[in-house]
N, C-alpha and C positions, 0 to 999 in steps of 0.2 A: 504494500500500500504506500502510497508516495505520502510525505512527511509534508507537504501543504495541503492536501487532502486531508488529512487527517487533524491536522491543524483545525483546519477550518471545518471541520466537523465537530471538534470538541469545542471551539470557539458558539459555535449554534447550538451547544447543548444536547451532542446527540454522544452516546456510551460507546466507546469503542469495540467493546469486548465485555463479557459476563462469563459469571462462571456458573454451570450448571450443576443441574441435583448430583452428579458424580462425581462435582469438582472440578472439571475438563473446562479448562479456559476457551470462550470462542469468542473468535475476531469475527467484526462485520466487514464483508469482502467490500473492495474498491466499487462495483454494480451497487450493494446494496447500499451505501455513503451515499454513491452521486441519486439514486434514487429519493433517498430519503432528504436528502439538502434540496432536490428539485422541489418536492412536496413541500419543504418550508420555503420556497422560493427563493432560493439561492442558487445562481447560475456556476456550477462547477466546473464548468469547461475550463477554467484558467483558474484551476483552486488558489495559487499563488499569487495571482491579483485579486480574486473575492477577496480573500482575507485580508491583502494588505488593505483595500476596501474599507472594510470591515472597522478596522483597525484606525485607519483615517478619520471613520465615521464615528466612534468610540470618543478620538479627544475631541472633537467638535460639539459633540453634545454637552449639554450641562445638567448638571447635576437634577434628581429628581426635586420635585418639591415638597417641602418637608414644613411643617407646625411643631415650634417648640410651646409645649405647656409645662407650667408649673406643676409640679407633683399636687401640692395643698389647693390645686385651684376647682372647686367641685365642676362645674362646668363652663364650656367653651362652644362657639358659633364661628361656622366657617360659610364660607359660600366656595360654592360647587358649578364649573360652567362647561356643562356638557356639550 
């Protein structure tokens, strides 16, 4: 399996490999990666540029948004804009 392939499938959050009721480690073959990254819509053809991709798009993002509360403060009102 090519090592930006695989990169970039452990990058989208997919398991490389498991190990079964007997204990027998098993690898998800290169077909079944580029399969399952299609399905999250990830275009694998050029697994080495997805990622660096990926990766580009990672620092550009900011940070999720976050409410800090006080522990003692019984309750709090936010607005929500769907």
């Amino acid at each position: 399996m090519a090592e930006a392939l695989a990169q970039l499938a452990d990058d989208c959050g997919i398991q490389l490999a498991y190990d079964d009721i007997w204990g027998v480690t098993r690898h998800a073959s290169t077909e079944t990666l580029r399969a399952l990254l299609g399905a999250l819509g990830v275009d694998a053809a050029d697994a080495a540029a997805a990622l660096r991709s990926r990766q580009r798009a990672a620092w550009r993002r900011t940070i999720e948004p976050v409410i800090v509360v006080a522990a003692n403060r019984a309750a709090f009102a936010f607005r929500v804009n769907l």
